[in-house]
N, C-alpha and C positions, 0 to 999 in steps of 0.2 A: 069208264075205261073203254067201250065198247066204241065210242064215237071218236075219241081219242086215236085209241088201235089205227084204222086204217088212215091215218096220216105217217104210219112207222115207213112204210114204203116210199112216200116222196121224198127225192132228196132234198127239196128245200125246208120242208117243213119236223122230216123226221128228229132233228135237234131239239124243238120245241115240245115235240108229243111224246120223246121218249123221257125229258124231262120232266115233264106235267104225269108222267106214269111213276115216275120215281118218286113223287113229293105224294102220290097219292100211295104207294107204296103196299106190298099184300101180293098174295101170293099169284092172285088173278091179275094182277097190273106186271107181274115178271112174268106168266105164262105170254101176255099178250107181246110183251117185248121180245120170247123166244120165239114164238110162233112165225113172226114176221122176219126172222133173220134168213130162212132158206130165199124168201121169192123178194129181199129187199135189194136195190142196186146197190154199187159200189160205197157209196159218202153216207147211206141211209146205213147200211151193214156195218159200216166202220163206228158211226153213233150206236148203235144196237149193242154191237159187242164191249164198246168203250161204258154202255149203259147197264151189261148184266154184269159186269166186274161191280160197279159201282152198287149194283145190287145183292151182289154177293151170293149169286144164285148157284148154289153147288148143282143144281139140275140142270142149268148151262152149262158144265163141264163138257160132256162127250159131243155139245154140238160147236162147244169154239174150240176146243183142243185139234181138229185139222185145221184153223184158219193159223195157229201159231209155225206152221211149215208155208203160210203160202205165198207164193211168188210176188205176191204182194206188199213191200215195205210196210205200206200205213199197214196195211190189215195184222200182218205181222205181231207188229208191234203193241197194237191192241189187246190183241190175241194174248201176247206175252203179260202185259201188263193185269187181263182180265183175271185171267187165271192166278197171275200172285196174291190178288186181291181178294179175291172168292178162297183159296188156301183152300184148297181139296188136296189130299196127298196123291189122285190120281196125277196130277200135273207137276209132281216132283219130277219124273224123267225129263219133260219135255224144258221144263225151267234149267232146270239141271246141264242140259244140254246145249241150251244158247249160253252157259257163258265160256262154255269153249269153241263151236264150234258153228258161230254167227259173227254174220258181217262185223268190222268194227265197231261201227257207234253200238249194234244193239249190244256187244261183248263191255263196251262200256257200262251200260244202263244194267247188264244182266244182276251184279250182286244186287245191286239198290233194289230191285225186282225180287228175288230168292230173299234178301230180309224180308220184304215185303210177307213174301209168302211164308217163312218161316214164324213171324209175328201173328199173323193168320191162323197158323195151327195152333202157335202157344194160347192164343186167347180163346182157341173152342174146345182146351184140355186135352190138346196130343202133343203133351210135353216133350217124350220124346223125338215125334217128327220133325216139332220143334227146334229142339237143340240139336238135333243130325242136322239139320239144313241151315242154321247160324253154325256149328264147327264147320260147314265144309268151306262156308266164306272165310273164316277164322282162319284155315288153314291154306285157304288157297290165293290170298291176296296180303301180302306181306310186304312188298315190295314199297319202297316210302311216297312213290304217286298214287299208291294206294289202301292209303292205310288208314286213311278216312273209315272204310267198308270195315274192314277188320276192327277197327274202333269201336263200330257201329253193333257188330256180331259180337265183339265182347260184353258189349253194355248189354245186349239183350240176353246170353248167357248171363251175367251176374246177375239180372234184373230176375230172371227166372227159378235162379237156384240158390241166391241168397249167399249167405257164408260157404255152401255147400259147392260154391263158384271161387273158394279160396285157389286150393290148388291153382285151376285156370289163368289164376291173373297173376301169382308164382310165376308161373312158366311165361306169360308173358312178357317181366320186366329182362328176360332174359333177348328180347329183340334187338336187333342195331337198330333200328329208328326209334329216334328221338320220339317222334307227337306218337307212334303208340303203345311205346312204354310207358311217357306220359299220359295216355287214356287211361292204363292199367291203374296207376298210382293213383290217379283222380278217384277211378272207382273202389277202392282197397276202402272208402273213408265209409262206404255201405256196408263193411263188416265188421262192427265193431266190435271190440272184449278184448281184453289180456292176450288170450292163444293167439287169435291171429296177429298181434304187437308182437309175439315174441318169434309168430313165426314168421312177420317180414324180417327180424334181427338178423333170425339164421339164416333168409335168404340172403341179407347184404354181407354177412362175414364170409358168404364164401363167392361173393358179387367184386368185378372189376370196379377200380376207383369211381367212374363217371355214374356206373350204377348205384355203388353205393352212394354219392351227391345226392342223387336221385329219391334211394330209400329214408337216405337222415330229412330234407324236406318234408317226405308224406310224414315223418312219426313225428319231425317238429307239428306240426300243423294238427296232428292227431290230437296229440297233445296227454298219451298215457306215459305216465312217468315208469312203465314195464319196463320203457326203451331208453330211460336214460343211464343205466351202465354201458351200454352200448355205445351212448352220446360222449359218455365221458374216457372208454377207450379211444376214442377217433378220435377225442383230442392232440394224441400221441402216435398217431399216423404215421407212415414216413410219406404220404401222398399228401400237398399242399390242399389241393381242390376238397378232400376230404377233411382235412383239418379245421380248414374254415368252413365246410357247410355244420361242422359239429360243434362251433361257438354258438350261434343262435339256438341250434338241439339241445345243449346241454343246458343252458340257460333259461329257455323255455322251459324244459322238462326239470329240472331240479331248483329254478329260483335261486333264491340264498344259498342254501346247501352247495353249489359251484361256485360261488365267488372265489373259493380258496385256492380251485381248480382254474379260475380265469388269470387273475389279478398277476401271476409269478411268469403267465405264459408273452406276457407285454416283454421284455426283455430280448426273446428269441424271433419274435413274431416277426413274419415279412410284412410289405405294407398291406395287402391286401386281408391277409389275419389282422393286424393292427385295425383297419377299417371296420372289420366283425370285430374286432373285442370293444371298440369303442361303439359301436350302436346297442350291445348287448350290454353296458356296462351302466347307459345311460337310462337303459329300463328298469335300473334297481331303482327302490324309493333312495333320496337323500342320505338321511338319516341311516342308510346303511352300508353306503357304497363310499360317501366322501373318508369315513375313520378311514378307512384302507387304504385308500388312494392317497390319504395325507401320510400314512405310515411307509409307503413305497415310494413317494414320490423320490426324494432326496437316494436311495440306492436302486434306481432302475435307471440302465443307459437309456442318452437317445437311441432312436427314435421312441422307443417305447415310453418315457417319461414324457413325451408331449402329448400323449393321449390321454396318460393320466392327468396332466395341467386343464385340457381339454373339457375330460369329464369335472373338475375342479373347479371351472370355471362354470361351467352350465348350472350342475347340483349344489354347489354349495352356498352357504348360510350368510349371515352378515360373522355369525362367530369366526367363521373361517378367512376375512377378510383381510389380515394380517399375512395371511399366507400366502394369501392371492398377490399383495404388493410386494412380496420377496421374491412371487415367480418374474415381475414385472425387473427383476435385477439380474434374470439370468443368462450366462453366454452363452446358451443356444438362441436365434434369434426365432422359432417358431415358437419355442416355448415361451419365449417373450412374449411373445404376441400372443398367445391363449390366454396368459398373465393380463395382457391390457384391456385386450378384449372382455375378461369376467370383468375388471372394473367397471364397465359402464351400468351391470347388472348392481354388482356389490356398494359399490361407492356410497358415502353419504353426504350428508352436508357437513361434517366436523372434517371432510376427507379434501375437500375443497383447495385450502391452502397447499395441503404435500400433492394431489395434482399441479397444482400449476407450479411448483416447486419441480417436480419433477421433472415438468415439463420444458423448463426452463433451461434445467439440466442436461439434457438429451440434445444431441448431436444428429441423431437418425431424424427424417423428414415422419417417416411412416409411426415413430412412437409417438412424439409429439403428436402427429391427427390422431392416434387412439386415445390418447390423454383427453384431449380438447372434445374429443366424443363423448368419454368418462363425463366431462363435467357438464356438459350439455345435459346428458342423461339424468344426473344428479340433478340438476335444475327441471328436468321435464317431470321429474316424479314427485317430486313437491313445490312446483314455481311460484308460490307466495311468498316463502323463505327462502329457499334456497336461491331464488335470482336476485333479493337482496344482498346476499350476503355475496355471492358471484362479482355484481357492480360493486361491493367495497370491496373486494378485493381489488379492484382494475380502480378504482380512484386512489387508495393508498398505494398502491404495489410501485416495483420498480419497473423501469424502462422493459426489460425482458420479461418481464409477468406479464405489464402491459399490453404486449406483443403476444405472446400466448396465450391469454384471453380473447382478445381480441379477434383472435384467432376462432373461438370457437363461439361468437356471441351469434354469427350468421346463421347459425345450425338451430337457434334458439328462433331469433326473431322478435318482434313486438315493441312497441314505442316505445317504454323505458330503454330496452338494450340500445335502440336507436341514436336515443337523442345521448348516450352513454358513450356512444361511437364519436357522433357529430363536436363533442367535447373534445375525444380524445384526438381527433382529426384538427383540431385548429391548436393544439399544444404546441410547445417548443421542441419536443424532442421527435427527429427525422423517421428516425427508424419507428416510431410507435404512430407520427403522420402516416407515412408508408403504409401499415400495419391497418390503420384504421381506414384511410382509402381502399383498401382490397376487400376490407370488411364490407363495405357501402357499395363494391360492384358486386360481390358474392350476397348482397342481403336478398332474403326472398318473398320482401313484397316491394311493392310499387315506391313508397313514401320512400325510399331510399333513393331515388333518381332525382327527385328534388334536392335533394343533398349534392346531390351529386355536382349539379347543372350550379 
């Protein structure tokens, strides 16, 4: 230490020796760093004090506590910094002080500086110093370009008091800014039990709509079902934004038990409810969600009956597959289309003929390619049999089958369907030539250009 020491006074060298003092570390390596602060010059004193912070030398306090008044920025600033780090409660005035009534930048840096210091006390067991110097940031920066700080004072209050930090974060979702009500809510998920579930509830029944949004999130996400009679009033909201954040709550929170509460609400629902009752509708297993959906489907207006088509078509069975082809006949044309769209999932190979039948049928451009996707699809899921039986359909079939398949053999691909094409391209009949040449630009591999040329 001793040889070390008197390099603390050069200014080039004091960075290194007050470093190599810190790594050796002990009570005689912080005496040697104090001692040299009165006779060090300006850049060597700035290291010094920048070095007994980082030392945390409460016995440096009363000799850097004037450097945090002096006319000096750098020194300043160090000063200030020193002393939050070391968290002696002597330097609570003086910390205290710059963050009102110091230049800008330092009035910026001051909260960051006083958590510093207040973190300080908490960890050497002066709890209360503590928490007075995290509430005064709490309460003194609120403001939404600052609320970062206030975040930050909250988090270390809850972090300090536990549940016993409920209240606190109560009164906080009561802020107009947005991120730290949202800090509040984040941190609510560190007290966990029943009382406090029940007592964010009574904070949202008597909370503005946007707060409430706010509270139905954190107790979706909670995940204690204390809060789903709560979930399943806000069902019945008259505030929209409330309504929908309480389909994913109730759903989460009560499972099964809410379907009975969901399923009736498709009817009334705006589109945006309609979009939450359809993602929450789709996390029910199969087997429990399709009865219902089949039971409603036929007496729910649109738009709400295309969501049930929707989930109908995602969740359901091959049993259900019958139903799926009677949506594929309905004059709503969105519900049509959930109808065609579930065939490419449902379809089989016995289903093969009444697609291209169907498709045959159809006048719309956009049903026809969901058909011809259907039968693709059927052929991709078991293509040893099923693209047999596909190509005898387009060798027997009629001119408009022909034309319909043909239609969908490019989505497929592979030499049989090819040289299936290449046949039906030298035929007699115009319109299934035609048919078959589009197939042969639309094919997606190379062998097809050969045909082509």
């Amino acid at each position: 230490i001793e040889p070390v020491a008197k390099y603390l006074v050069d200014e080039r060298l004091a960075g290194p020796a007050a470093a190599a003092l810190l790594s050796i570390g002990g009570p005689e390596a912080t005496r040697a760093l104090l001692s040299a602060l009165d006779e060090a010059p300006r850049k060597a004193r700035l290291v010094l004090i920048q070095s007994l912070g980082e030392a945390r030398s409460h016995e440096a306090v009363p000799k850097i506590l004037p450097f945090a008044d002096s006319e000096d920025a750098g020194i300043r600033q160090a000063a200030l910094y020193a002393l939050a780090n070391i968290g002696d409660p002597a330097a609570g005035p003086v910390l205290s002080r710059a963050r009102v009534a110091s230049p800008l930048r330092e009035r910026r840096a001051a909260p960051s500086l006083y958590l510093l210091y207040a973190r300080r006390l908490l960890e050497v067991g002066r709890t209360s110093e503590g928490l007075e110097a995290a509430r005064a940031v709490l309460e003194s920066y609120r403001r939404p370009e600052e609320s970062q700080h206030a975040s930050e004072a909250l988090a270390l209050v809850v972090s300090t008091l536990g549940e016993r930090a409920l209240p606190d974060l109560l009164a906080a979702v009561d802020s107009p800014d947005g991120r730290f009500r949202g800090s509040a809510l984040a941190l609510a998920a560190s007290i966990p039990g029943t009382d406090a579930t029940l007592a964010w509830v009574d904070k949202a029944r008597t909370s503005p709509p946007g707060t409430q949004v706010a509270i139905l999130a954190m107790l979706t996400e909670r995940g204690d079902a204390a809060a789903l009679p709560f979930a399943r009033e806000c069902l019945a909201s008259q505030d929209e934004m409330v309504r929908r954040a309480a389909i994913p709550a109730a759903s989460r929170l009560g499972g099964v038990a809410v379907l009975p509460d969901l399923l009736p609400f498709l009817g009334s629902a705006c589109p945006e409810e309609r979009a939450a009752l359809k993602t929450a509708l789709l996390g029910y297993p199969g087997e429990l969600v399709v009865p219902e959906t089949v039971r409603l489907l036929d007496s729910t207006p649109h738009p709400g009956r295309l969501v049930l088509a929707e989930v109908l078509g995602e969740k359901a069975g091959r049993d259900q597959a019958e139903r799926v082809f009677r949506l594929c006949e309905d004059t709503e044309p969105a519900t049509r289309a959930a109808g065609l769209a579930a065939l490419a999932r449902l379809a089989a190979e016995d289903d093969l003929p009444r697609l291209v039948a169907m498709a045959e049928a159809t006048r719309k451009s956009r049903d026809r390619t969901a058909l011809q996707e259907a039968m693709a699809a059927v052929v991709r899921r078991n293509p040893d049999s099923t693209q047999q039986a596909l190509l005898g359909l387009l060798r027997d079939g009629t001119a408009d089958g022909k034309v319909v398949i043909l239609g969908a053999l490019p989505k497929l691909g592979g030499a049989e369907p090819l040289r299936a094409v290449v046949v039906e391209a030298e035929g007699p009949d115009p319109a299934v030539q035609s048919a078959a040449i589009k197939a042969l630009v639309q094919w997606p591999e190379e062998a097809a250009a050969d045909e082509l040329g």
